[in-house]
Each structure stands twice: as structure tokens, then as C-alpha cells.
C-alpha positions in Angstrom: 98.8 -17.9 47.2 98.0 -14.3 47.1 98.6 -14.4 43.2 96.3 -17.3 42.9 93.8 -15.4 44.5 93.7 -12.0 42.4 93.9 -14.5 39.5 90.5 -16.0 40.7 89.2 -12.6 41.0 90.2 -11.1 38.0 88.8 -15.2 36.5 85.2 -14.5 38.4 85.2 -10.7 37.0 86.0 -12.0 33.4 82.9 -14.7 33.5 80.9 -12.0 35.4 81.6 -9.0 32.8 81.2 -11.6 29.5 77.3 -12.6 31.8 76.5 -9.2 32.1 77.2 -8.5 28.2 75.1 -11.9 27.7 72.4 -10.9 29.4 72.2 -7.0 27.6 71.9 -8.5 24.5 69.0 -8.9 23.3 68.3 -12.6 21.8 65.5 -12.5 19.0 63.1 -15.1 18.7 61.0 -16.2 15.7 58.2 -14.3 17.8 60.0 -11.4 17.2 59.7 -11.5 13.6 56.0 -13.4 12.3 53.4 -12.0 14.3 54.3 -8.5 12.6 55.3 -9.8 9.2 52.0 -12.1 9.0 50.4 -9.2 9.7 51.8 -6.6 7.5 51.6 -9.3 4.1 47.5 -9.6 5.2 44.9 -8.8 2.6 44.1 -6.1 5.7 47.2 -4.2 3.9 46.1 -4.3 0.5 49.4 -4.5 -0.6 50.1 -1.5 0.9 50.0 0.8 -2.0 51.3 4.6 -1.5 48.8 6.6 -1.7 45.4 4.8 -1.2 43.9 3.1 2.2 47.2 0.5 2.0 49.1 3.0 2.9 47.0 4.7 5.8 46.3 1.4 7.6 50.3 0.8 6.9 51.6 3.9 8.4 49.6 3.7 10.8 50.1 0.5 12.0 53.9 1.2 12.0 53.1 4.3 14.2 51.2 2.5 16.7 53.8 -0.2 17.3 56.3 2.5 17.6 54.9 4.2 19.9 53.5 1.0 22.0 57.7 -0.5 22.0 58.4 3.5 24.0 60.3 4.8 21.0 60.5 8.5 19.9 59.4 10.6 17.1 61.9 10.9 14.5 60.9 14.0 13.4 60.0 16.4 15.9 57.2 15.4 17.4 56.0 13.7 14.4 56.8 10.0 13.8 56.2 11.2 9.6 58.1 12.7 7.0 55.8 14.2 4.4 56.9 12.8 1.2 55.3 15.1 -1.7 54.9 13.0 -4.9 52.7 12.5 -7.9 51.0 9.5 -9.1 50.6 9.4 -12.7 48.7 6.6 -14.2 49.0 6.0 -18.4 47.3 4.8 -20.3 48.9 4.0 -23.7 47.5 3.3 -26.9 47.2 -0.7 -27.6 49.9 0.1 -30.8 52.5 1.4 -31.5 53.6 2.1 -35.5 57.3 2.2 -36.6 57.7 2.8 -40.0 60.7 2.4 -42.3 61.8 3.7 -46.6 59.4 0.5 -47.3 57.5 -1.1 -44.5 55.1 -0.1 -41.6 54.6 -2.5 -38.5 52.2 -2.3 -35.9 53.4 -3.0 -32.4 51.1 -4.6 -29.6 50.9 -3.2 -26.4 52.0 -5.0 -23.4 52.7 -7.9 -25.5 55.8 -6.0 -27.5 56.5 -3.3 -25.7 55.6 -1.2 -22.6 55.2 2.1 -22.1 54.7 5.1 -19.5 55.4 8.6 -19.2 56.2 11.2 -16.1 54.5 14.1 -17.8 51.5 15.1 -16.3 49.7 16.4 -19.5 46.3 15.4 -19.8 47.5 13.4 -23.2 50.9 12.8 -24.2 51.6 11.7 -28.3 54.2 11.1 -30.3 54.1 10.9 -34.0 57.1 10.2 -36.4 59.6 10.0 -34.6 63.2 9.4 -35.2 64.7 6.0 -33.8 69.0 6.1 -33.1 70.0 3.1 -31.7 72.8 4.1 -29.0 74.4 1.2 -27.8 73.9 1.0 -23.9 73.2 4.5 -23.9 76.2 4.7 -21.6 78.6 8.0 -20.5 81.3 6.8 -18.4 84.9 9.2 -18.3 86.3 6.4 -15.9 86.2 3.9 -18.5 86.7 6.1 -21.6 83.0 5.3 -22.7 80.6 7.7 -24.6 77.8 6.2 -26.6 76.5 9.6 -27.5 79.8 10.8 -29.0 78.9 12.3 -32.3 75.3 12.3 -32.5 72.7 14.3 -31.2 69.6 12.8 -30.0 67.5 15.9 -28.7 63.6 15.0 -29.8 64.6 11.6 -30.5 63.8 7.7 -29.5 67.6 6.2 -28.3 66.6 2.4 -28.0 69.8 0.8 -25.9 70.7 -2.4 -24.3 70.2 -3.6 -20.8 73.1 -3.9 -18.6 76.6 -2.6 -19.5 78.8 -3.9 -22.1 80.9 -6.0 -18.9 78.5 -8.0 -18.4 79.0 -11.9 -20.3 82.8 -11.1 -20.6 84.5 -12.6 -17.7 86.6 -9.5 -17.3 86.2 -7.6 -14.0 88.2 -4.8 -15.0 85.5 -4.6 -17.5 83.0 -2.3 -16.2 83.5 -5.1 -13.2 82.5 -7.9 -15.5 79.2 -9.9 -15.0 78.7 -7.3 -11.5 76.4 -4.5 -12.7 77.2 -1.2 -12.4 75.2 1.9 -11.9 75.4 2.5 -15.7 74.0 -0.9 -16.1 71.0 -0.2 -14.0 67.8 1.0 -16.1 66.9 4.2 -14.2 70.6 5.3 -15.2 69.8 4.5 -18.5 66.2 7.1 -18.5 68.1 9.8 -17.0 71.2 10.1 -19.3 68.5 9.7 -22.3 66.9 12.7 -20.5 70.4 14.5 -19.8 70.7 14.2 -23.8 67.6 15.6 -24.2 66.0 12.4 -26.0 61.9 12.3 -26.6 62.0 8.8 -25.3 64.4 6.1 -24.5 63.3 2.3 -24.6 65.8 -0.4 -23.1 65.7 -3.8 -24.9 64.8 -6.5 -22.5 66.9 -9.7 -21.9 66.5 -12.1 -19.4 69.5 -13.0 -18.4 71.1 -9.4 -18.0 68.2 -8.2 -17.3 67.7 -10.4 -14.1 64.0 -10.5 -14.7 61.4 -11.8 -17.3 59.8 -9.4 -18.7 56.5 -10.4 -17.0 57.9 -7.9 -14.0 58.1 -4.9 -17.1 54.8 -5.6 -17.6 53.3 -4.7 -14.5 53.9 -1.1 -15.1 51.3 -1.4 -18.2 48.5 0.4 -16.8 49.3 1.0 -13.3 50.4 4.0 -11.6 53.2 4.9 -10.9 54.6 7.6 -8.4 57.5 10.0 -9.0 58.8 13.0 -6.5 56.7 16.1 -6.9 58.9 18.7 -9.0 56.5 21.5 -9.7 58.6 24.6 -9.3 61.9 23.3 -10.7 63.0 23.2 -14.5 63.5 19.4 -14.8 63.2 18.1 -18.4 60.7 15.6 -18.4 60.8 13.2 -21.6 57.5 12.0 -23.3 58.1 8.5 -22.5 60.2 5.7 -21.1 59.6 2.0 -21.5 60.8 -1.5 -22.5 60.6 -3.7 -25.7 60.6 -7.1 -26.1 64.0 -9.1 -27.8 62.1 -10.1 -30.6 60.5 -6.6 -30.9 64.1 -4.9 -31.1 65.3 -7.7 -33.2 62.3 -6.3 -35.8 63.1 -2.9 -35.1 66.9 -4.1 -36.3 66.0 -5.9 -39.6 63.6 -3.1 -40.5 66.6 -0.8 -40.1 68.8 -3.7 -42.0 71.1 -4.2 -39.0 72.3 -7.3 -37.6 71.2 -8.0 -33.5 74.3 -10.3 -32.9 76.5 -7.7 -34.6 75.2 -4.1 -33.4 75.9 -6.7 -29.5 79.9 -6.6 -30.5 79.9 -3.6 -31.9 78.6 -1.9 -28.5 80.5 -3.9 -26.3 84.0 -1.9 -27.7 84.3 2.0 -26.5 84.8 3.1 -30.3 81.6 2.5 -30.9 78.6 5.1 -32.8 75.3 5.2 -32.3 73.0 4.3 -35.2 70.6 6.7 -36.8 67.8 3.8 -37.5 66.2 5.4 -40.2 62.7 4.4 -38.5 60.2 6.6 -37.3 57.4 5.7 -34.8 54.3 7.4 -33.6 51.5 6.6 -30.3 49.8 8.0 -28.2 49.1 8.0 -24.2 46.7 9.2 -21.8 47.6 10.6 -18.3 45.4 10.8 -15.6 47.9 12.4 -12.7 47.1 12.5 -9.0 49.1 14.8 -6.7 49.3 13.8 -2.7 51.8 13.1 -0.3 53.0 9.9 0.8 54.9 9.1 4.4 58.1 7.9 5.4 57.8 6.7 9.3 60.6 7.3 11.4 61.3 7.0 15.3 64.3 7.0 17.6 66.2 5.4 20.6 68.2 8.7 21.6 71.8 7.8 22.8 73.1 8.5 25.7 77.3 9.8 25.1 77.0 11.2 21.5 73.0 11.8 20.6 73.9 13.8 17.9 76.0 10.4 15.8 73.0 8.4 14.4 72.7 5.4 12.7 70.3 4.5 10.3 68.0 1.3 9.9 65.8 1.5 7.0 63.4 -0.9 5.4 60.6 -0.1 3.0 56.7 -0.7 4.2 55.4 -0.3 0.3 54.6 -2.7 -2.3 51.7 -2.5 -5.3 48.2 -2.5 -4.1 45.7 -4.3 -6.7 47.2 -5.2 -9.6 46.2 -7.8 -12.5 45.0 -11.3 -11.0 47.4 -14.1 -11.1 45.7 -17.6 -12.2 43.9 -17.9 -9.6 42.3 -15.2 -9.6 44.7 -13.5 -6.9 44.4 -9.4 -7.2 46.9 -8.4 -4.1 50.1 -7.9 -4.4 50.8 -8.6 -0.6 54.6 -8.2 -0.8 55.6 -10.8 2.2 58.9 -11.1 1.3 59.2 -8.0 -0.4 59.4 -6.5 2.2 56.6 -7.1 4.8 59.6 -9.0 6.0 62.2 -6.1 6.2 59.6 -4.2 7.9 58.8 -6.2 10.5 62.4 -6.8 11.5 62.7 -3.1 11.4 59.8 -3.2 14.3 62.1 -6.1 16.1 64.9 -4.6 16.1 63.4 -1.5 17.8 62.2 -3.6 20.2 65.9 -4.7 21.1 67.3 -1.6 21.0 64.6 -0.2 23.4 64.9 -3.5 25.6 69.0 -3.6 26.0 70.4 -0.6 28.1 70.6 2.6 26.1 73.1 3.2 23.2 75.4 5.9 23.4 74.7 7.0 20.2 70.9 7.6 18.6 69.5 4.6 16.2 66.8 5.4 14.2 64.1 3.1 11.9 63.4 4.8 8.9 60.3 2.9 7.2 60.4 4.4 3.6 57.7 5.0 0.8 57.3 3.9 -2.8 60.7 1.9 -2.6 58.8 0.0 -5.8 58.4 3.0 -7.4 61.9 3.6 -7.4 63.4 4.4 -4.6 61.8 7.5 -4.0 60.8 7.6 -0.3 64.6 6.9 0.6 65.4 9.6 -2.0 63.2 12.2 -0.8 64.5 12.1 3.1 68.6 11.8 1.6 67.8 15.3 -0.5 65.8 16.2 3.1 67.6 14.6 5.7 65.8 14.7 8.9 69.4 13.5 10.7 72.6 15.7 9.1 74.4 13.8 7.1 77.7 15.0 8.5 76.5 13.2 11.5 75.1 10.0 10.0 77.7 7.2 11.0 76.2 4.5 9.1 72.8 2.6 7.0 71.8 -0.7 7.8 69.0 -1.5 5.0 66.2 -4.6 5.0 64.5 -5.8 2.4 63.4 -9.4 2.6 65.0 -11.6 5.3 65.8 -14.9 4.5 62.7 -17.1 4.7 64.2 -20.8 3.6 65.7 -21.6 7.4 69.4 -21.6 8.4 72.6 -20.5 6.5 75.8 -20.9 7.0 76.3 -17.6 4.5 74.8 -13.8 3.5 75.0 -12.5 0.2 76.8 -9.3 0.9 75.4 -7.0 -2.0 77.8 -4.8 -3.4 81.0 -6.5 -1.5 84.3 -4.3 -1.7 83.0 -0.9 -1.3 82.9 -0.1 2.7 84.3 -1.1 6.1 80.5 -2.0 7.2 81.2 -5.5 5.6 84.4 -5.5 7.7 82.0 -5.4 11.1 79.5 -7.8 9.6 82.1 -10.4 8.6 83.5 -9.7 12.7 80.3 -10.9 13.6 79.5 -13.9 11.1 82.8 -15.3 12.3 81.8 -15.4 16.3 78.8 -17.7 15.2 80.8 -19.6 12.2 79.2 -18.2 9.5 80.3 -16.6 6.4 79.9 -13.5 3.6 79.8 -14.2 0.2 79.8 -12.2 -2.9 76.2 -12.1 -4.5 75.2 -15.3 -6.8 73.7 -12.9 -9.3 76.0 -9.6 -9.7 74.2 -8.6 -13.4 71.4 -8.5 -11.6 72.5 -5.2 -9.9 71.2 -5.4 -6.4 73.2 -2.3 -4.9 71.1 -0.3 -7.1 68.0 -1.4 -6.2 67.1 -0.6 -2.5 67.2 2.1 -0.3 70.6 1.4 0.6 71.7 3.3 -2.6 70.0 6.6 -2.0 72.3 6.5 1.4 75.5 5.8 -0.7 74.8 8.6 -2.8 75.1 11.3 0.0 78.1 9.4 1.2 76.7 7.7 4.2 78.2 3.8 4.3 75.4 1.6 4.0 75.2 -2.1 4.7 72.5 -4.5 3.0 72.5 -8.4 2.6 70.3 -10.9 1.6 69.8 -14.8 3.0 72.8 -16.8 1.6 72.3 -19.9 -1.0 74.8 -22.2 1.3 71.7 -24.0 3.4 72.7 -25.2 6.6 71.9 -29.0 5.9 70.9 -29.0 2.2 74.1 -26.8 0.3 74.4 -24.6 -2.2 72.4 -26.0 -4.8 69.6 -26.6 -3.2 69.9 -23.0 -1.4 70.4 -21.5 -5.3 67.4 -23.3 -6.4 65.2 -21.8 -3.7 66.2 -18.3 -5.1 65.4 -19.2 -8.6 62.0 -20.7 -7.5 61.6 -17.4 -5.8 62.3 -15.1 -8.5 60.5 -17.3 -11.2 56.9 -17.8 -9.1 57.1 -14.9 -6.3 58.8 -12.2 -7.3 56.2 -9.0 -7.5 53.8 -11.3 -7.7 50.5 -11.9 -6.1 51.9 -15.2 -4.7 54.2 -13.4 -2.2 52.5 -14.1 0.6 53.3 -15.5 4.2 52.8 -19.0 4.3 53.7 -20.4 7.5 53.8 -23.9 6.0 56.2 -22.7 3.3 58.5 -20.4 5.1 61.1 -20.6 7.5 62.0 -18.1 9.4 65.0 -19.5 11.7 67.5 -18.2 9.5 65.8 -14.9 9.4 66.4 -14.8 13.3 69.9 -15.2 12.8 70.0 -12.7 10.3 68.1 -9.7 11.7 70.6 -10.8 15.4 73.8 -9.7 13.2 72.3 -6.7 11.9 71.3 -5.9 15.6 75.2 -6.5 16.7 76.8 -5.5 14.3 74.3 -1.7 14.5 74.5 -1.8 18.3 78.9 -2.3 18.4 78.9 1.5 15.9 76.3 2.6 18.7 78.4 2.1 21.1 82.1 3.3 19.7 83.1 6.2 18.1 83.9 4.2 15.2 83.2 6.0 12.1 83.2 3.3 9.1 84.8 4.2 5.8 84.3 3.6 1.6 87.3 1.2 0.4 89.7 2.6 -1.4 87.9 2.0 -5.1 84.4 2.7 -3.7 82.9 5.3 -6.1 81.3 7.0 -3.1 84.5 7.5 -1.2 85.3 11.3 -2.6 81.3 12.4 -1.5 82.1 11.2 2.2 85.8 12.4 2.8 84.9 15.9 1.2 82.9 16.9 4.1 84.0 14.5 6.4 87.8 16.7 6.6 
């Protein structure tokens, strides 16, 4: 009888404990999430563009709710990070002139081509030019891969391909086949052109490996753009970057007398040389450049055991201001998905972790700057971190949350390369859900948040996006919602918050497994690691000995 009794006890202590637990979690609601994000995607906003009023009554905003949830400055006693940059606005000439041994065409700006520059001269020209075409402008030791072998490109035009040459062949050992890698990615591509000390370096679009139209290139045309403030440092700075149409580069080939289709296979096989074009091309830009300093926003929930472990929650608050009117007539880029979304489930899950009893170790939400611009807010605070790196356990990134209702999956982005998908897929499987590998890997998500600029210092970083396997409708129909997206939202004026359009119960579901799966690490001393044949395993174990 006695037995049966401390069974009963030990029983009641069991339900009791796994209550307790139950009621310290904290249980988000749809009201969590579309108050904030309604408010943040308003015209009010105006886009919320670094660097003009968007961005004052942004950071602002995200201050204020900060500091109204109890939270504490992440910096000091400053809830900002000062983030010097530059804006530098061009404006190119409407052609562009590429001349060959026996014929001179006349590009059309915008409508060929696209073109911008980071030098902050009052007027940057180029005239005559050498072209070399240089494959996918790609330097890669771990796959035996040069494309500037043998040729010197210093004061020259490299025009190269988009993507890597894996992508289309099926073969993952491939440069990981139709996943993009890093060298795939188009910023990688500007700054080995710059490394080779090129003049200029214009990618030929494609769609498909692309993973855009080239409407989205086009919205640099004009427009500002912001880069980190170098003054002071010796940083080569080319006279322009920019993109060219396929029929452009298919031009550009036949004037050269190459063949499109051919110079493809040629560059897909590591023996390859680039190609002196034998075409020289000449324009001219205007720079109007605009120094300031933009903000990252940061506060904290100290911990309670081990303050000094943090982890990391970042989402970007930025998106494009004005920019040119859709068919309607639409000038505000309002950025409701992307990522007026992430931010306001930043702002929720401070609330939880301020709610639920205090972690032992210290979560922070980092709101970064001029994500759009290219991931520079992220990059700034990882080359000035505010939290030692040594001492950050983890990131757990946001940008957009799922707004087409309930999934039974995620689309883990960059799947295989650290232990934080281990503790995500722990916690899809207590609510019988699933990770799956991203439906479009060319498209090179990892790359292209601020994730990435966490990775690079080492720091495991965790970042999915709403899965395509719909809780009542499938994949398909989950896929197709995507596409739509992409094809009719994507950086467009039409992302906004549409209450009759979007969703948001999968989002709720969503932001609760980034809130377990951040407050388990808060509460260890787990310390999660790169996978064996993550590329950013070396950068963490060599000062994590």
C-alpha cells in the first residue's frame, strides 16, 4: 500500500511539475502579432526607409514598445547602435555605348541594363573600356575553381553569370547542385571583381537562377542606396556594379562573335578561360552622396545563472521608402511581409520572454538597419559587436512569418550546416510538424538575411520560412502561394497587410517554436555547433578551444 502511495505522489508531482511548465510558457496569440505588424506596414511608416522620417518614426516606435513591454537597453543605456553609412544616390546616363572592330550599339537604361556605383565622386565616367567575359567570376580552392586564372582584369569590365556553375546539373557534389552557394550569391560576385581590381563587373540576369525577374534589379535604377561608411580605410571602390539583361549579354556575345549556349558549357567545367571580348564601352553617372548614421535597436531580458551567454533574435525594421508607383498609382514600398512581419514578432517575442519567469541566460532583439541594402545593419554590429562573440550561444533571425495560415512544415534555409536545426526539428516533432529543405535552393536564401552576417563570425544562426505543405490544401497549393508572392508582392508596393488576404495562424505557430526552441538554449548550458561540412565550423572552434 505504501508503494502505491509514493507512486501517487511522485504521479500528482509529475502532472503538477508538467502544469507548472504549462503555465510558464508563454502561448502567443494572433493578438500578439497584427496589431504591431498592421502598424509597422502603415503608410505612417513610409516604408521605413534608412535614413529619412521612415526611419525616425520606425525606431522610434520600436523604442517605445521596448521600453513599454519592461525590457532593457541593449547598449548601455541606449536602446541604439549608431550605424555610420553613406547614401549614395546615381544617376546614370540613359545609354550606354559598347563598341566592337565594326559596330557600335547603344544600350538603354533601365530597360537593358542597370547601373550604380559606391564612389562618392561628384561624377563618375567611364569611357572605352575593355569587356572580358569571366565565366561566373568565381575563386573557389575547395572546388579547384579559378575563373580569373590567366588573365588580368585590373581597369576592366568582367561581365559573369548569375549563380554558380552547380546550379541546373542535378549534382550536389557540384558546388551543392541547384543549392546556391555563397559564390553563387551576386554580392560575392562585386567583391571578387573588386579583389581583382576590375573597373566594373556586370552579372547577366536570368530568371530562373536568378530567383527574381529582373523587375526587382530595376528598382536600384535611380534610387539610393546605402553602403557602410569607409572613410579612413584604403578599400578599393570600383566605378560601377550592375546588371544586364539576357538579351543584352546575348548582344554583347554576338558582337564579340561568341556563342551564349556555348560560353554556358564552357564555364560550367573548372578548365575554363575567361574571354577578352574585344568590346569596349563608355557612360557616364552622377553621384549625389549623403553621409548620416542609421540605427540598429537593441534591448535585453538579462538572465539570471549565466548573464554573460546571450542569445540573439534579430529581424530587420527597414524596407525602401518611396519608390516608382505601381499601376495604381501606389508609391510606398510598405514592406508587410518583408519584414513588418519579422519585426513585429521580434516585439512578441519580447513580450514572452519578459512575461515567462526569467531566463538564465540574457536574450536580446536586435532590430537591424538597411537589411535591403544589403545586409549592412547586421554587418556593422557583427564587425562591432555590442555582445562578445565568444559569448554569443546562438541567432535566431525573422524575416517574414508565414502569412497563408497553418503548415504542417518550415522551410529550414540552409539545412545541414548547425545543430540549431537539430532543436527546431525537437520542437516541430512535439506538435507534429516537420522541416523541410528549401523549395527554391538557387535562389540562395542563406545569403540573404541577417542570419549570414552572424555565420560569418561563427555564431550558429537559425532562420526559416512558412513551409509550402498547407495544413488542409498541400503542397501545391502551398507552392503556388509562394510563387504568387514572389511574382506580385515581392519589393513591391503591393506588400501590404491585408487582413482579408492574410493569415496569420500559422505565423503564431511559427514565432511559438522560435520562442521554445530560443527559451530551451536560455535555459541550458547548451552550446550548439556547425555540422561537420559547415563552412563556418573552423571560424567558431578556433576561438571557441
Amino acid at each position: 500500500m505504501w508503494l502505491k502511495k509514493i507512486a501517487l505522489i511522485i504521479l500528482a508531482g509529475l502532472i503538477w511539475s508538467c502544469q507548472s511548465v504549462e503555465k510558464e510558457t508563454y502561448k502567443f496569440q494572433i493578438s500578439d502579432l497584427e496589431p504591431k505588424l498592421e502598424k509597422l506596414a502603415s503608410d505612417e511608416f513610409m516604408g521605413r526607409m534608412p535614413f529619412t522620417a521612415g526611419e525616425e518614426i520606425t525606431i522610434n516606435y520600436l523604442e517605445n514598445e521596448f521600453k513599454t513591454l519592461g525590457l532593457e537597453p541593449g547598449n548601455g543605456d541606449s536602446y541604439f547602435q549608431d550605424v555610420p553609412m553613406v547614401s549614395i544616390k546615381t544617376i546614370p546616363s540613359s545609354k550606354m555605348t559598347v563598341s566592337s572592330s565594326t559596330e557600335t550599339v547603344s544600350f538603354e537604361g533601365l530597360k537593358d541594363y542597370v547601373l550604380w556605383t559606391q564612389r562618392t565622386d561628384p561624377e563618375v565616367s567611364f569611357e572605352n573600356v575593355e569587356m572580358v567575359f569571366a565565366g561566373f567570376g568565381i575563386i573557389a580552392p575547395e572546388y579547384g575553381w579559378d575563373d580569373y586564372k590567366n588573365i588580368d582584369v585590373q581597369d576592366k569590365i568582367v561581365v559573369v553569370l548569375v549563380n554558380d556553375p552547380g546550379f541546373g546539373t542535378e549534382d550536389e557534389a557540384f558546388f551543392k547542385g541547384n543549392t546556391m552557394t555563397y559564390y553563387g550569391r551576386w554580392t560575392y560576385k562585386y567583391e571578387e571583381a573588386i579583389r581583382q581590381g576590375a573597373l566594373g563587373c556586370l552579372i547577366v540576369h536570368n530568371t530562373i537562377p536568378a530567383g527574381y525577374g529582373f523587375n526587382v534589379v530595376q528598382g536600384k535604377w535611380n534610387s539610393p542606396l546605402l553602403y557602410l561608411d569607409d572613410r579612413g580605410t584604403n578599400n578599393y571602390t570600383p566605378a560601377f556594379e550592375g546588371w544586364v539583361t539576357l538579351p543584352t549579354a546575348n548582344k554583347l556575345f554576338e558582337m564579340a562573335g561568341l556563342d551564349g549556349r556555348e560560353l554556358l558549357a564552357k564555364a560550367r567545367k573548372a578548365e575554363f578561360q575567361a574571354i577578352p571580348m574585344n568590346l569596349k564601352a563608355s557612360s557616364a553617372m552622377e553621384v549625389i552622396a549623403d553621409y548620416n548614421i542609421s540605427k540598429n535597436v537593441v534591448a535585453k531580458v538579462t538572465g539570471s545563472k549565466n548573464p554573460e551567454d546571450v542569445i540573439i533574435y534579430t529581424a530587420h525594421w527597414d524596407h525602401f521608402g518611396y519608390g516608382a508607383p505601381d499601376e495604381t498609382g501606389d508609391s510606398i514600398y510598405n514592406g508587410a511581409l518583408d519584414n513588418a512581419s519579422g519585426t513585429a514578432a521580434l516585439l512578441a517575442l519580447a513580450k514572452a520572454f519578459k512575461t515567462d519567469p526569467q531566463p538564465e541566460r540574457t536574450v536580446v532583439f536586435l532590430a537591424v538597419t538597411a537589411e535591403e541594402q544589403g545586409l549592412w545593419g547586421s554587418a556593422y554590429y557583427a564587425q562591432n559587436p555590442i555582445f562578445p562573440k565568444e559569448k554569443t550561444v546562438a541567432n535566431i533571425n525573422m524575416d517574414g512569418i508565414n502569412p497563408y495560415g497553418k503548415m504542417k512544415d518550415v522551410s529550414l534555409i540552409g539545412i545541414g550546416q548547425s545543430e540549431m536545426e537539430d532543436l527546431l526539428n525537437v520542437e516541430l516533432e512535439k506538435v507534429g510538424r516537420y522541416s523541410a529543405p528549401d523549395p527554391t535552393p538557387s535562389a540562395g536564401y542563406y545569403f540573404r538575411s541577417d542570419h549570414f552576417n552572424f555565420a560569418k563570425i561563427g555564431v550558429p544562426a537559425l532562420y526559416f520560412s512558412n513551409g509550402i505543405d498547407h495544413f488542409e490544401k498541400g503542397k501545391e497549393y502551398g507552392k503556388a502561394l509562394e510563387d504568387e508572392y514572389v511574382q506580385k508582392y515581392y519589393h513591391n508596393p503591393s506588400d501590404e497587410y491585408d487582413a482579408s488576404r492574410w493569415n496569420l495562424e500559422g505565423a503564431v505557430e511559427d514565432v511559438q517554436l522560435l520562442y521554445e526552441v530560443g527559451k530551451n538554449l536560455a535555459n541550458s548550458d547548451n552550446w550548439p555547433k556547425w555540422k561537420p561540412n559547415s563552412e563556418f565550423r573552423a571560424i567558431r572552434e578556433a576561438y571557441k578551444k
